[in-house]
DRENFI-932795 format. One record per atom (N, C-alpha, C, CB): residue in three letters; x, z, y; residue number from 1; atom name. Coordinates in steps of 0.001 Angstrom, whole numbers, plus 500000, padded with zeros to 6 digits. Glycine has a CB too. Layout:
% residues N
<site res="ALA" east="X" up="Z" north="Y" n="NUM" atom="CA"/>
...
This chain:
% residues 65
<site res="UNK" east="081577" up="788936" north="074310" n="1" atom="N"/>
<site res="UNK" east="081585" up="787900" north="073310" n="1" atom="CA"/>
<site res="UNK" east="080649" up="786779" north="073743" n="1" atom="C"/>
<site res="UNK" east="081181" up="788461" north="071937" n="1" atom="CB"/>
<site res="UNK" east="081106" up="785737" north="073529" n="2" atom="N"/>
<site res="UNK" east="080243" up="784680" north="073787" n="2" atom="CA"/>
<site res="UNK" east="078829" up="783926" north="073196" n="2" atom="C"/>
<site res="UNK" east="080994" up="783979" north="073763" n="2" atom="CB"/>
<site res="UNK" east="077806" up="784147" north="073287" n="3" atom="N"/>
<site res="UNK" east="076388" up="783165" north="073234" n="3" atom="CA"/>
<site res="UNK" east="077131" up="782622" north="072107" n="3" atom="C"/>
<site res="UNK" east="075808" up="781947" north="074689" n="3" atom="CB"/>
<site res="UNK" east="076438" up="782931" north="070782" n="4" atom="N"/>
<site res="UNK" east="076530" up="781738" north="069412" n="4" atom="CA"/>
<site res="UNK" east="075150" up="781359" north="069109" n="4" atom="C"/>
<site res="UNK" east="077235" up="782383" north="067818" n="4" atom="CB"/>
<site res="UNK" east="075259" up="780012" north="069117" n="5" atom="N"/>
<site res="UNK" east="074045" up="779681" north="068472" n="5" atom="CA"/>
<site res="UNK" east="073474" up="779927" north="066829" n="5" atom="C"/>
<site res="UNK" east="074073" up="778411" north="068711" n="5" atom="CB"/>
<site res="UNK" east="071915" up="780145" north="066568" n="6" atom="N"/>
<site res="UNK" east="071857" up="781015" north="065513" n="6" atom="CA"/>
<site res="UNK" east="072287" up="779801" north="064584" n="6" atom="C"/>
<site res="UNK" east="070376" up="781870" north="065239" n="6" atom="CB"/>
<site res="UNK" east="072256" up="780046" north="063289" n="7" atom="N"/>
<site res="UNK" east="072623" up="778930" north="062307" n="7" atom="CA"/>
<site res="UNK" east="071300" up="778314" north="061909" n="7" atom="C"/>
<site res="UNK" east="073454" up="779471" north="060972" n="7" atom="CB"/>
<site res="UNK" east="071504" up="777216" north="061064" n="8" atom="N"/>
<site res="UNK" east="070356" up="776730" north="060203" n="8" atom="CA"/>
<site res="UNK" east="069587" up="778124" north="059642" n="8" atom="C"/>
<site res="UNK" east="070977" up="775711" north="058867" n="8" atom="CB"/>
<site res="UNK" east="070362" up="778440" north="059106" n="9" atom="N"/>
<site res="UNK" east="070150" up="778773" north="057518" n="9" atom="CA"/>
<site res="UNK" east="069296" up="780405" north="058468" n="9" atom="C"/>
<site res="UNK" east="072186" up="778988" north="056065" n="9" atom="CB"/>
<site res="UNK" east="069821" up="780795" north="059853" n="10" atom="N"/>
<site res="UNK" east="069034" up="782035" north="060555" n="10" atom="CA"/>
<site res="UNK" east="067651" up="781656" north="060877" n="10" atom="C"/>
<site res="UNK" east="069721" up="782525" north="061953" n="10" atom="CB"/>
<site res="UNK" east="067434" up="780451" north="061562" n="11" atom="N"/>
<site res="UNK" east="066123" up="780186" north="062307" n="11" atom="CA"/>
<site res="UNK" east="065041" up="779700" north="061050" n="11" atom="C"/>
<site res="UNK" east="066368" up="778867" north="063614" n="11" atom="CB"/>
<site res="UNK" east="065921" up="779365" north="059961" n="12" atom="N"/>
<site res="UNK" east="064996" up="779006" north="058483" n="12" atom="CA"/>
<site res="UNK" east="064237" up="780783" north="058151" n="12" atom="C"/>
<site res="UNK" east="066481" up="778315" north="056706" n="12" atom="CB"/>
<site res="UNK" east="065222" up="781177" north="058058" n="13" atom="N"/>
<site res="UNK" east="064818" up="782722" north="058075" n="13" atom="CA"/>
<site res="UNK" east="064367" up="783682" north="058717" n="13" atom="C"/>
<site res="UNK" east="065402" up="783227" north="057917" n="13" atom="CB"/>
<site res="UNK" east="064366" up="783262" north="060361" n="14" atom="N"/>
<site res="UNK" east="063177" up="783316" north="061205" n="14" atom="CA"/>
<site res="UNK" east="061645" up="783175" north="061296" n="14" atom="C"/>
<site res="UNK" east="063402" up="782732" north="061783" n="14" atom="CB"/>
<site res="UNK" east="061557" up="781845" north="060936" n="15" atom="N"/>
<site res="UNK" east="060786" up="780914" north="060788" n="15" atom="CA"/>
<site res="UNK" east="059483" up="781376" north="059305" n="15" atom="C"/>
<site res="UNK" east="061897" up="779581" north="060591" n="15" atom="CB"/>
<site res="UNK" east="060449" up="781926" north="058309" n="16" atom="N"/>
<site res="UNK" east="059754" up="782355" north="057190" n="16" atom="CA"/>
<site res="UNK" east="058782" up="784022" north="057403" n="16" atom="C"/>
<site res="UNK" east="061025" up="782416" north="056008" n="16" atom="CB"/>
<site res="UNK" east="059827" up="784163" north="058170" n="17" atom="N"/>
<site res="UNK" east="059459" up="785798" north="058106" n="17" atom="CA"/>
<site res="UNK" east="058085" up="785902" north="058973" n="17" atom="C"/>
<site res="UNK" east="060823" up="786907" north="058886" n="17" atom="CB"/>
<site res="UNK" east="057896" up="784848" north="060477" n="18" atom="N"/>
<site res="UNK" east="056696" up="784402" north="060933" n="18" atom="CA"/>
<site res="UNK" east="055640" up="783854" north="060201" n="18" atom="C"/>
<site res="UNK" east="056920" up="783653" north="061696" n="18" atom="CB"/>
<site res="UNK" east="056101" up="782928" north="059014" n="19" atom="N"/>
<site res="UNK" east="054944" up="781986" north="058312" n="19" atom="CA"/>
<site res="UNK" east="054682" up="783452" north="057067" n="19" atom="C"/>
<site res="UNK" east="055712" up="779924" north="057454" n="19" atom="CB"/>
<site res="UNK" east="055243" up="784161" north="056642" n="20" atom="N"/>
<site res="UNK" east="054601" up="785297" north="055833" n="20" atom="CA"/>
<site res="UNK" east="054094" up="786445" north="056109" n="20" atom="C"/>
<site res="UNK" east="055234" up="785663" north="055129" n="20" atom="CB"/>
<site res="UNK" east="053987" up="786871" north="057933" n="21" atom="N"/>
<site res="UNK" east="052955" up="787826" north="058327" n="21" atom="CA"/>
<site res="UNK" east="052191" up="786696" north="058839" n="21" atom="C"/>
<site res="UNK" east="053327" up="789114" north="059378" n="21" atom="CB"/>
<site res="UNK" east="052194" up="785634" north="059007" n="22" atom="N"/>
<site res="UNK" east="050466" up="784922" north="059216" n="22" atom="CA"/>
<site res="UNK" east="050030" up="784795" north="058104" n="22" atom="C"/>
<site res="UNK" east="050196" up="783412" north="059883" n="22" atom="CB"/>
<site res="UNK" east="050499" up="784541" north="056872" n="23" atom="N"/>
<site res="UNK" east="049893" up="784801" north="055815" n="23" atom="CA"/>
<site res="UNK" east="048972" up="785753" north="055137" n="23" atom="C"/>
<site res="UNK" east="050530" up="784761" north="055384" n="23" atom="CB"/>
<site res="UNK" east="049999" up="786701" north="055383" n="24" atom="N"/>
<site res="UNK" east="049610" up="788653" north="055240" n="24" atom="CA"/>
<site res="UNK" east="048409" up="788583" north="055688" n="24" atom="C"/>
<site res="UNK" east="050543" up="790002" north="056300" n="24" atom="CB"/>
<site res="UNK" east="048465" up="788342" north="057254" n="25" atom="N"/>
<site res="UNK" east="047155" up="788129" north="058317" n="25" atom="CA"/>
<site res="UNK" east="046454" up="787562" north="057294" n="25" atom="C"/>
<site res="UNK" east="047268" up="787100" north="059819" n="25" atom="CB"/>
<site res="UNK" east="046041" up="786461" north="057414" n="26" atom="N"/>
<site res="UNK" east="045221" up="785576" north="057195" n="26" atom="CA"/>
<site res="UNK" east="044472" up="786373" north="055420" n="26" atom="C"/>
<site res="UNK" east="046178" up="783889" north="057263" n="26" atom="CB"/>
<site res="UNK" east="045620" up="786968" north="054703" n="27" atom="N"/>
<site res="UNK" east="044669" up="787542" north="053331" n="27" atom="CA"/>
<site res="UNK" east="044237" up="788821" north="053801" n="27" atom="C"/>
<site res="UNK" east="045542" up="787782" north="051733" n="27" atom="CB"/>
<site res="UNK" east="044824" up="789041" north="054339" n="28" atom="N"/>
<site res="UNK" east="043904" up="790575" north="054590" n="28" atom="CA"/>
<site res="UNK" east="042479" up="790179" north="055837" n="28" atom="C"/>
<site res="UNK" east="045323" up="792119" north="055545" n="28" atom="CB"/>
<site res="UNK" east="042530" up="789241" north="056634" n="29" atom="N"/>
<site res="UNK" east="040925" up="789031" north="057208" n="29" atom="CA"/>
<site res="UNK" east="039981" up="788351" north="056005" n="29" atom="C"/>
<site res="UNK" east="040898" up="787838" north="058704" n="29" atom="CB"/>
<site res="UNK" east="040868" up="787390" north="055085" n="30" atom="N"/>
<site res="UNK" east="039892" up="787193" north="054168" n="30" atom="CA"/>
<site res="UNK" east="039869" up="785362" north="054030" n="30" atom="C"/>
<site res="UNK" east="038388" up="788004" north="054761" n="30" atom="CB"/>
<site res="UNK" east="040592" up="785144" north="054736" n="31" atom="N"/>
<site res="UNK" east="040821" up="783548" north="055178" n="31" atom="CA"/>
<site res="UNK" east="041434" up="782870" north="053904" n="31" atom="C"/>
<site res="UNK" east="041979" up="783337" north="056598" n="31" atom="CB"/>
<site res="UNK" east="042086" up="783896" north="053150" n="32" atom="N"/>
<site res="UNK" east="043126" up="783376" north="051891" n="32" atom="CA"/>
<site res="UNK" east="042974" up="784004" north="051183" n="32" atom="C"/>
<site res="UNK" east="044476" up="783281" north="051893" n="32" atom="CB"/>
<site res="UNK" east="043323" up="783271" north="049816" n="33" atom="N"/>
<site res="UNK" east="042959" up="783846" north="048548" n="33" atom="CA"/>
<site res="UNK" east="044140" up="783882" north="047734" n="33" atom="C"/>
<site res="UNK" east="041868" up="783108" north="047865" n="33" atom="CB"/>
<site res="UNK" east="044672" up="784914" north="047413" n="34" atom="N"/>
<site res="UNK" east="045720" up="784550" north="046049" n="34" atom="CA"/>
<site res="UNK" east="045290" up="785132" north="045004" n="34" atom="C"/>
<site res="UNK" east="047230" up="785009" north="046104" n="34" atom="CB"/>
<site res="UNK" east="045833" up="784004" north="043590" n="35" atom="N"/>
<site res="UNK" east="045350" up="784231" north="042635" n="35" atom="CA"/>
<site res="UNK" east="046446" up="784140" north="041742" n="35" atom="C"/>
<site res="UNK" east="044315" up="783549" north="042455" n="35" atom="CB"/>
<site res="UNK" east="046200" up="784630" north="040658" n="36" atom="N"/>
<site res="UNK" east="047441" up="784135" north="039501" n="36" atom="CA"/>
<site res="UNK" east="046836" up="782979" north="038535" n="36" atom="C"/>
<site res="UNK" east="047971" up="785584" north="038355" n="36" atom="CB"/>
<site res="UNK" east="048254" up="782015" north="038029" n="37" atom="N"/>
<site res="UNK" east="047018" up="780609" north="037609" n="37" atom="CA"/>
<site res="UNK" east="047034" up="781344" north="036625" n="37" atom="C"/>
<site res="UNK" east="047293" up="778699" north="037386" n="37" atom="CB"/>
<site res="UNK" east="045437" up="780471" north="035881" n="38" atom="N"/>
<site res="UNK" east="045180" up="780336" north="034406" n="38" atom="CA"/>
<site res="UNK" east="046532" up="779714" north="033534" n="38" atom="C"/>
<site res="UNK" east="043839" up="779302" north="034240" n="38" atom="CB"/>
<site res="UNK" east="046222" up="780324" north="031717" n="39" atom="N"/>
<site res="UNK" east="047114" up="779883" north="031038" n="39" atom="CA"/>
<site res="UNK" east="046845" up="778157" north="031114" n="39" atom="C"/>
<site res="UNK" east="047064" up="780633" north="029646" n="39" atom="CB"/>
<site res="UNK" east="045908" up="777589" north="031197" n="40" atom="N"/>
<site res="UNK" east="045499" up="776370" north="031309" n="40" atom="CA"/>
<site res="UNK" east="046325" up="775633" north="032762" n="40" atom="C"/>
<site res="UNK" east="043836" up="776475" north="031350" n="40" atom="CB"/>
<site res="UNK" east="045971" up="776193" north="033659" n="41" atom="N"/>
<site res="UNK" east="046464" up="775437" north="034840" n="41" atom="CA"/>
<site res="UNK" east="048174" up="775616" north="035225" n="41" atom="C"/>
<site res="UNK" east="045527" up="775976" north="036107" n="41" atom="CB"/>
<site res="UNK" east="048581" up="776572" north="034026" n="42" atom="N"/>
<site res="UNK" east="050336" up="776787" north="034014" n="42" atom="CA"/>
<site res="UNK" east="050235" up="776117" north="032939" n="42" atom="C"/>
<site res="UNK" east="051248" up="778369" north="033916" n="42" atom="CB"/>
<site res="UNK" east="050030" up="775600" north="032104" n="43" atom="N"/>
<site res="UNK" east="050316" up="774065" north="030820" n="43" atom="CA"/>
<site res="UNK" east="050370" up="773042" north="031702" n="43" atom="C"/>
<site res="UNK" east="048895" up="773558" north="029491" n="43" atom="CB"/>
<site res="UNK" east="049300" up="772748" north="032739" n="44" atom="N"/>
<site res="UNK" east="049065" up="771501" north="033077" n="44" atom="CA"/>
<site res="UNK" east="050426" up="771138" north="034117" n="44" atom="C"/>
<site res="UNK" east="047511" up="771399" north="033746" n="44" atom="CB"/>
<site res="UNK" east="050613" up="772505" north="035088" n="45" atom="N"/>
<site res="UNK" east="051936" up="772747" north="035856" n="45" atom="CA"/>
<site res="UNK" east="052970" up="772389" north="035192" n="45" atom="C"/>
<site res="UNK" east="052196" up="774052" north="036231" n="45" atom="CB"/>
<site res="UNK" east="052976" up="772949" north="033788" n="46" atom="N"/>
<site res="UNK" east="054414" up="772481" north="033353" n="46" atom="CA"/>
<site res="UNK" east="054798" up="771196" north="032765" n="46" atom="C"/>
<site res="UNK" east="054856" up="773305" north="032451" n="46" atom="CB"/>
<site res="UNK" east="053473" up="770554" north="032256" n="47" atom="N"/>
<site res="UNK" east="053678" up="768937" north="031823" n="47" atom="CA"/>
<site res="UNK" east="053635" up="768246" north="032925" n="47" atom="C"/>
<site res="UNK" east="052605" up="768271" north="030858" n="47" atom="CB"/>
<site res="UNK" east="053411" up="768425" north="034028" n="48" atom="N"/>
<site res="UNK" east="053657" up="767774" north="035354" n="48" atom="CA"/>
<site res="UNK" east="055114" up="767593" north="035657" n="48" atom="C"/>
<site res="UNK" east="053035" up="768584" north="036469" n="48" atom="CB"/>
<site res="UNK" east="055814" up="769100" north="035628" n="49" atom="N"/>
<site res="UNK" east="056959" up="768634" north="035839" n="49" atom="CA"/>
<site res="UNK" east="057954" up="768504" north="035104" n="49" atom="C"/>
<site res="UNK" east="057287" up="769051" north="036540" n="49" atom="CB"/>
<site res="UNK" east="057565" up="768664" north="033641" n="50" atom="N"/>
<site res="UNK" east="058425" up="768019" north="032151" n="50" atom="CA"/>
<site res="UNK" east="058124" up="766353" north="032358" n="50" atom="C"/>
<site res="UNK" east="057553" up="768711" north="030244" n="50" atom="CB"/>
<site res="UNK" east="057044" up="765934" north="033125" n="51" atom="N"/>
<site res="UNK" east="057043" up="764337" north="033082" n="51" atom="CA"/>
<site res="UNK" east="057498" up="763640" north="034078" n="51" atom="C"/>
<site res="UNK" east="055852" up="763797" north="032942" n="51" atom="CB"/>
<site res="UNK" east="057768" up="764305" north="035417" n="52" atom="N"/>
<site res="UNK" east="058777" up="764214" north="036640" n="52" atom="CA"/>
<site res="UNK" east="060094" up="763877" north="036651" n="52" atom="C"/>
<site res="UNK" east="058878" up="765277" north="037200" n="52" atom="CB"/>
<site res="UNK" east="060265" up="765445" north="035649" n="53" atom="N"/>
<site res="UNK" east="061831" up="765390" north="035292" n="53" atom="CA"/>
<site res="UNK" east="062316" up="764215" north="034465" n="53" atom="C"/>
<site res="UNK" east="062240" up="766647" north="034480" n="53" atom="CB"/>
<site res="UNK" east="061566" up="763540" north="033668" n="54" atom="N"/>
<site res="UNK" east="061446" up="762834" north="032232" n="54" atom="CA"/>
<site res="UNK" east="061850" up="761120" north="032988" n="54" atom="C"/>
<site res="UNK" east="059415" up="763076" north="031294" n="54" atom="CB"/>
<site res="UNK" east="060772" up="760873" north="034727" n="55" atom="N"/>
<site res="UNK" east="061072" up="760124" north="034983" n="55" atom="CA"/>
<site res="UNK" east="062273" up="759923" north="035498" n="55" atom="C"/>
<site res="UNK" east="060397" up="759898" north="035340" n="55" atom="CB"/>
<site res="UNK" east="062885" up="760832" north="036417" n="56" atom="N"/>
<site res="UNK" east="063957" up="761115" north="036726" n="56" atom="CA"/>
<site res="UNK" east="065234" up="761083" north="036370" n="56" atom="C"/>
<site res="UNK" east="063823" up="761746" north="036863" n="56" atom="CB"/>
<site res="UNK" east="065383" up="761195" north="035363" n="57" atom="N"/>
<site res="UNK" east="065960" up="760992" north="034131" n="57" atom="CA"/>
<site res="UNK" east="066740" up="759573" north="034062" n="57" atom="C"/>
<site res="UNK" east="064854" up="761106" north="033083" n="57" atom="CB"/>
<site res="UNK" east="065069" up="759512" north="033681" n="58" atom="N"/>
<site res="UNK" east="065114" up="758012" north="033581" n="58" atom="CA"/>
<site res="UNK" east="065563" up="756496" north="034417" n="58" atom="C"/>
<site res="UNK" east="064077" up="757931" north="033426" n="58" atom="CB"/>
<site res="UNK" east="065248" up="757159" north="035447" n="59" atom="N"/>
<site res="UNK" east="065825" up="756192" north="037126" n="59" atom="CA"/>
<site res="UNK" east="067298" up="756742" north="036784" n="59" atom="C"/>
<site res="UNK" east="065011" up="756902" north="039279" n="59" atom="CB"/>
<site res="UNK" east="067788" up="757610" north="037047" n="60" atom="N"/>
<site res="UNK" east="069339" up="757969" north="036837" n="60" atom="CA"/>
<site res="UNK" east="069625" up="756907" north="035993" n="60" atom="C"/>
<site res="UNK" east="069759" up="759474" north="036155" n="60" atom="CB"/>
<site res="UNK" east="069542" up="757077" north="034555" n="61" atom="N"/>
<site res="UNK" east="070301" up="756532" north="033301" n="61" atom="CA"/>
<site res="UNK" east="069796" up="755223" north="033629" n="61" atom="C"/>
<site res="UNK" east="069945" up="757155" north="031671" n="61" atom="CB"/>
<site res="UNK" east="069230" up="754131" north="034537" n="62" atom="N"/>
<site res="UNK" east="068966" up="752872" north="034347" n="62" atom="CA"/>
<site res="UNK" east="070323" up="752882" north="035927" n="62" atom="C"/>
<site res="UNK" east="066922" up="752244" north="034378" n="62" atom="CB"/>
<site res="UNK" east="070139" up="753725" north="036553" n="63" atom="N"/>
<site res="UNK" east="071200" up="753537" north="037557" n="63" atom="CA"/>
<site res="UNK" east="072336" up="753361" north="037428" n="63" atom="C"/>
<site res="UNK" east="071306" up="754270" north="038212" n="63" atom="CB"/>
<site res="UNK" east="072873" up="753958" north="036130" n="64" atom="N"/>
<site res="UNK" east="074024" up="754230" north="035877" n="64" atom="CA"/>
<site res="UNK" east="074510" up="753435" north="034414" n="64" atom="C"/>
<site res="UNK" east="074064" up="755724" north="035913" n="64" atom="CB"/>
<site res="UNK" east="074042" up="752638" north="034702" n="65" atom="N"/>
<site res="UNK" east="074057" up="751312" north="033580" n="65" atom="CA"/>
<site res="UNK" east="075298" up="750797" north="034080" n="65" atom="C"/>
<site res="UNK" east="072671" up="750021" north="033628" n="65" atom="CB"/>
């Protein structure tokens, strides 16, 4: 069978599976921290992107005038 080249959508999935054992790495020497957010800093997350979307919106419906 002939040499296929991998797809997008393989070397994306390559690519991830490398960037999440350097990750792994990197929390287990101690380099990284994960945390779960505060109820505070998931409010502030979500009016960020309720006011994103809001602009967004908004550019559309003036576009489509």
């Amino acid at each position: 069978m002939a040499y296929q080249r991998p797809t997008q959508r393989e070397r994306a999935a390559a690519r991830k599976v490398v960037r999440l054992q350097e990750m792994d790495r990197a929390i287990a020497e101690g380099r990284l921290t994960v945390r779960a957010m505060t109820a505070e800093e998931r409010a502030d997350s979500h009016a960020r992107l309720a006011a994103a979307e809001a602009r967004r919106a908004g550019r559309k419906a003036a576009r489509n005038r």
